[in-house]
C-alpha positions as CSV (number, residue, x, y, z in Angstrom):
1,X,143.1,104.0,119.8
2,X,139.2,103.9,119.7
3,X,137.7,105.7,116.2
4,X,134.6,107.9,116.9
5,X,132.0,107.0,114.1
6,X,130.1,109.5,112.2
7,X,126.9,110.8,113.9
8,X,124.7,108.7,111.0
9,X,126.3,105.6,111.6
10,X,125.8,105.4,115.3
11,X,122.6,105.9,114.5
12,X,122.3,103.3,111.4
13,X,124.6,100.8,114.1
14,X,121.8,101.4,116.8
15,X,118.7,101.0,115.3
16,X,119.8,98.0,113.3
17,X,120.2,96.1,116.7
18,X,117.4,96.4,118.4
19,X,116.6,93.4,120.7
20,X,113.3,91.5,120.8
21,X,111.9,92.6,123.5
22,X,112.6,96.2,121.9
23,X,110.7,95.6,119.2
24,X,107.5,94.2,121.0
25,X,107.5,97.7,123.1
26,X,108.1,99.5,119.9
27,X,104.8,97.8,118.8
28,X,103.2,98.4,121.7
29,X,103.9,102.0,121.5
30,X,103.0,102.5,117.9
31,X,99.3,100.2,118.9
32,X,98.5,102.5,121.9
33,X,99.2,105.8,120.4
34,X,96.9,104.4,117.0
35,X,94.3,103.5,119.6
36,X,94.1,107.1,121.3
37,X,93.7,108.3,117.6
38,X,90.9,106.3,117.0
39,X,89.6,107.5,120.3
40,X,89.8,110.9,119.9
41,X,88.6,110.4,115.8
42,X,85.8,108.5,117.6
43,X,84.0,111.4,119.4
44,X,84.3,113.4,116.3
45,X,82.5,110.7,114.2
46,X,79.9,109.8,116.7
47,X,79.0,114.0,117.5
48,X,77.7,113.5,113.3
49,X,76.9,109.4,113.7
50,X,73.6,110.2,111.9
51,X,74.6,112.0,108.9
52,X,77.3,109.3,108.5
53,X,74.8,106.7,108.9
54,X,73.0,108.0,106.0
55,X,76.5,108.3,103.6
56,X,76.5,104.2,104.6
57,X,72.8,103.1,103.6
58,X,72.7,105.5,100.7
59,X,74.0,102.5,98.1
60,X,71.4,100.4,99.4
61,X,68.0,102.5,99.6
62,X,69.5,103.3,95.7
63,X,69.5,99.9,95.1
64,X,66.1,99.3,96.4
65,X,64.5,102.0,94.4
66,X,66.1,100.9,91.2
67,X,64.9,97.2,91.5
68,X,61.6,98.3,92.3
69,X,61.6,96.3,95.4
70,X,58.7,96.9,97.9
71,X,60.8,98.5,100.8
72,X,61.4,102.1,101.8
73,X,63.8,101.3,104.2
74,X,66.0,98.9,106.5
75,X,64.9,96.8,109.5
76,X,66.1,95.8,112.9
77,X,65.0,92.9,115.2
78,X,66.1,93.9,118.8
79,X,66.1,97.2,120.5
80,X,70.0,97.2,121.2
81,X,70.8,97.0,117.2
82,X,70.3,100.4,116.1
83,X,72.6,102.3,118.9
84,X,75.3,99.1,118.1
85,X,75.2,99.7,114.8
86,X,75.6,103.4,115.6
87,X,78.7,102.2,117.4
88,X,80.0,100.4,114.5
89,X,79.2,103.1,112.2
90,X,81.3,105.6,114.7
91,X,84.1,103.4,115.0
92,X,84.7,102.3,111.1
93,X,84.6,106.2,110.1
94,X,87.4,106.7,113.1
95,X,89.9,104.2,111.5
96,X,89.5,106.0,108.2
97,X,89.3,109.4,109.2
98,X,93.1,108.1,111.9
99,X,94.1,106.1,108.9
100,X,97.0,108.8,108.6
101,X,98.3,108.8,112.1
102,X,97.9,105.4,111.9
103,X,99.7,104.5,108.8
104,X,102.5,107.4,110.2
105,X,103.1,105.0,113.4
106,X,103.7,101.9,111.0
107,X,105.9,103.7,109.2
108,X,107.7,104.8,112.7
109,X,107.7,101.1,113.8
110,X,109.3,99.4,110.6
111,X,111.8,102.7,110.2
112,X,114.8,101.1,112.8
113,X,115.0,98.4,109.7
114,X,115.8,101.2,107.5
115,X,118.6,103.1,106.7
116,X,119.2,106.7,107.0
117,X,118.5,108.1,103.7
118,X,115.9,105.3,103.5
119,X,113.7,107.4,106.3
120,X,113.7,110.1,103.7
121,X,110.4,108.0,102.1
122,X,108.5,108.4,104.9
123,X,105.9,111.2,103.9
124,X,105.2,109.7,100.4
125,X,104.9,106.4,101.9
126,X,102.4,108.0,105.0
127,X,100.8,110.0,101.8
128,X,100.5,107.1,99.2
129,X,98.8,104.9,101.5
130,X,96.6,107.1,103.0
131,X,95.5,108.4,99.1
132,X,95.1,104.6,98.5
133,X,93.3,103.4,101.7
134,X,90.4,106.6,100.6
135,X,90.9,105.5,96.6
136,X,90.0,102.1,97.8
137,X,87.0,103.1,99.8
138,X,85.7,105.1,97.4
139,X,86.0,102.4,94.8
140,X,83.9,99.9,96.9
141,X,81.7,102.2,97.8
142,X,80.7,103.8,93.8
143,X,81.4,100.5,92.1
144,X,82.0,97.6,93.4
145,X,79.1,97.5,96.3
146,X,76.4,99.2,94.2
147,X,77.0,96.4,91.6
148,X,77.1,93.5,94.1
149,X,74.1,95.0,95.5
150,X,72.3,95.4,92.4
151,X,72.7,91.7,91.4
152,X,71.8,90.4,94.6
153,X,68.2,92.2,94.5
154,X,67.6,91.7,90.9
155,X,68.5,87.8,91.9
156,X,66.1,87.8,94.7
157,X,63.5,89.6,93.0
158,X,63.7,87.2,89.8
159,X,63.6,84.2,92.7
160,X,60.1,86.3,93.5
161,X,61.6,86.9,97.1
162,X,60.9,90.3,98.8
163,X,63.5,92.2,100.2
164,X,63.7,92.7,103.7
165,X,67.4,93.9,104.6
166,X,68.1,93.5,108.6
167,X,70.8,96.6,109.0
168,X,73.1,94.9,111.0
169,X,73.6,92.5,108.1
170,X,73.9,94.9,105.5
171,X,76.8,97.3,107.5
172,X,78.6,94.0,108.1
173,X,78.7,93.4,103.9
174,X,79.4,97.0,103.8
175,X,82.4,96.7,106.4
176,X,83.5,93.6,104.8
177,X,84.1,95.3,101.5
178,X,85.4,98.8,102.7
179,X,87.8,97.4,105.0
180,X,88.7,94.7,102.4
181,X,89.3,97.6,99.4
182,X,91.1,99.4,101.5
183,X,93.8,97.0,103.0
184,X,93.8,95.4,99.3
185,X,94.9,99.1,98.0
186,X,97.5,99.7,100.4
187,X,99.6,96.3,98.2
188,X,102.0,99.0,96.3
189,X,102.8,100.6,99.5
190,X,103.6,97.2,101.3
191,X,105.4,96.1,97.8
192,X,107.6,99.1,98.8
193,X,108.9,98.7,101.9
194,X,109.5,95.0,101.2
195,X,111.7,96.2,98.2
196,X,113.2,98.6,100.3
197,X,113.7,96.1,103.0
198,X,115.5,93.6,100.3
199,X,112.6,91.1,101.3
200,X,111.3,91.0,97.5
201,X,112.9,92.1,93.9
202,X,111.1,93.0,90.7
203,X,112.3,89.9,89.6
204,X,110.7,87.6,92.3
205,X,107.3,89.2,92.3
206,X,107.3,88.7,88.1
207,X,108.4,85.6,88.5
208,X,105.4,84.8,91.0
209,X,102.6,87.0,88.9
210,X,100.8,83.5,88.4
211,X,100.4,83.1,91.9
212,X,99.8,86.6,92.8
213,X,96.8,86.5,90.3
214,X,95.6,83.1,92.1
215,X,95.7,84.7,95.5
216,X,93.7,87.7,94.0
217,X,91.0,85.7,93.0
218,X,90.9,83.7,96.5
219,X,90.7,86.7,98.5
220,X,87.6,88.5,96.0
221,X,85.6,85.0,96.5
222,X,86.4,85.4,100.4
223,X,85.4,89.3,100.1
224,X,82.8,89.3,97.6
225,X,79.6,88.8,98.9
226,X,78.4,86.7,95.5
227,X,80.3,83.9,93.6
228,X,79.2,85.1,90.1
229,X,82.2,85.7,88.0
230,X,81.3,89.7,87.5
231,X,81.5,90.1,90.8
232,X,84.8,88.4,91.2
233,X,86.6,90.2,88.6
234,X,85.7,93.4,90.3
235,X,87.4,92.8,93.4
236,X,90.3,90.7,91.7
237,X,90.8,93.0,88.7
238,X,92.1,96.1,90.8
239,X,94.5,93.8,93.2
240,X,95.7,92.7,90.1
241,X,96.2,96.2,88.8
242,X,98.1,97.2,91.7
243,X,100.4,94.4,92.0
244,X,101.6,95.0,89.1
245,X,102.0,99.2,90.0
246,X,103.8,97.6,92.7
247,X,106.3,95.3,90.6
248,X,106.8,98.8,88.6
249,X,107.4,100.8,92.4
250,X,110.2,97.8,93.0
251,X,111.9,98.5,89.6
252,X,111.8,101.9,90.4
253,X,112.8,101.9,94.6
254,X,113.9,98.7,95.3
255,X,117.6,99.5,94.8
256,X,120.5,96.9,96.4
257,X,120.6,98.7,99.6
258,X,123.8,101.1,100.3
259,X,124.6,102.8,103.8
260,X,124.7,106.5,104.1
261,X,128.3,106.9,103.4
262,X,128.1,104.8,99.8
């Protein structure tokens, strides 16, 4: 005699066995339908390109004015580079402004791994991220890049350099750090899932807070545009904050995993 299972497990039976192949059309789901957002973001962000434009070279014409340097302004050196960098400008306010939707598909993509009740984590994890993606942004763009950029000028201007800063250059340091921040702020999220997952414990990522601190400070020298100490501990200092928020978010949610009917 066959026994019918509960509606739940079916489901908790099916979406734990997806195949391979599966999975790579799951992802390619997930990457098209994150695309079209960015898309559709896009035209938004391009209609006010300008005014965004000037939110982006606002830290550095400060910096400028503050070191006294003899420059009113930024400079290109080929025709094409203003409407590319308008391009760039467009796109990098897209992801931010899709960061949401986007977030909400990887959260739809890793959710067949999960269990039931597990899904129910699904808006504070979409909300979380996307408050820490902004945070993060918002941190590099108050703090961390007007202080990089202010020791860079004063450094040139004691070197008795004058500043002329080529704006492709500049919104490619200003990318760097924005994008970097706010992948880098997205770690108690990720720590999460993983705990979630039973991928990582609290007490395996205290047990590895030596190495997580080492890896920190690789990936500020690799984001930072300056090797000065200051600098470093800008960028290291918060991933090292939030590694630790996220060793307290495993304490907190990374239970031994049940199924629904535990």
């Amino acid at each position: 005699m066959s026994v019918q299972l509960p509606p739940e497990e079916i489901d908790d039976e099916l979406t734990g066995h997806m195949s391979f192949l599966d999975h790579l059309e799951e992802l390619r789901n997930r990457i098209i339908k994150s695309l079209i957002a960015i898309g559709l973001t896009f035209i938004a962000c391009w209609s006010f390109v300008q005014e965004i434009f000037k939110i982006v070279s606002y830290p550095i014409l400060t910096a400028l004015e503050e070191s006294g340097a003899n420059m009113e302004g930024m400079i290109f050196t080929s025709p094409t580079q203003p409407f590319n960098l308008f391009l760039k400008t467009a796109f990098i306010a897209a992801v931010f402004l899709a960061s949401p939707f986007i977030l909400a598909q990887v959260w739809l993509f890793i959710a067949p791994g999960l269990y039931r009740h597990e899904r129910r984590y699904a808006i504070p994890f979409v909300l979380s991220s996307t408050i820490l993606a902004f945070l993060g942004g918002l941190f590099g763009y108050y703090i961390a890049f007007p202080f990089a950029l202010e020791f860079l000028l004063n450094w040139g201007a004691t070197a008795g350099l004058e500043a002329m800063i080529d704006a492709t250059q500049y919104f490619n340091l200003f990318l760097t750090i924005e994008l970097g921040l706010g992948i880098i702020f997205q770690i108690p999220p990720i720590i999460f899932v993983l705990s979630r997952m039973g991928i990582v414990s609290p007490g395996f990522l205290l047990k590895n807070t030596k190495y997580a601190v080492l890896i920190a400070f690789v990936v500020a020298a690799v984001i930072t545009p300056t090797a000065d100490i200051p600098n470093m501990m800008i960028m290291a200092g918060p991933m090292i904050i939030l590694y630790l928020l996220g060793v307290g978010v495993a304490f907190l949610f990374g239970k031994k995993r049940r199924t629904d009917d535990e």
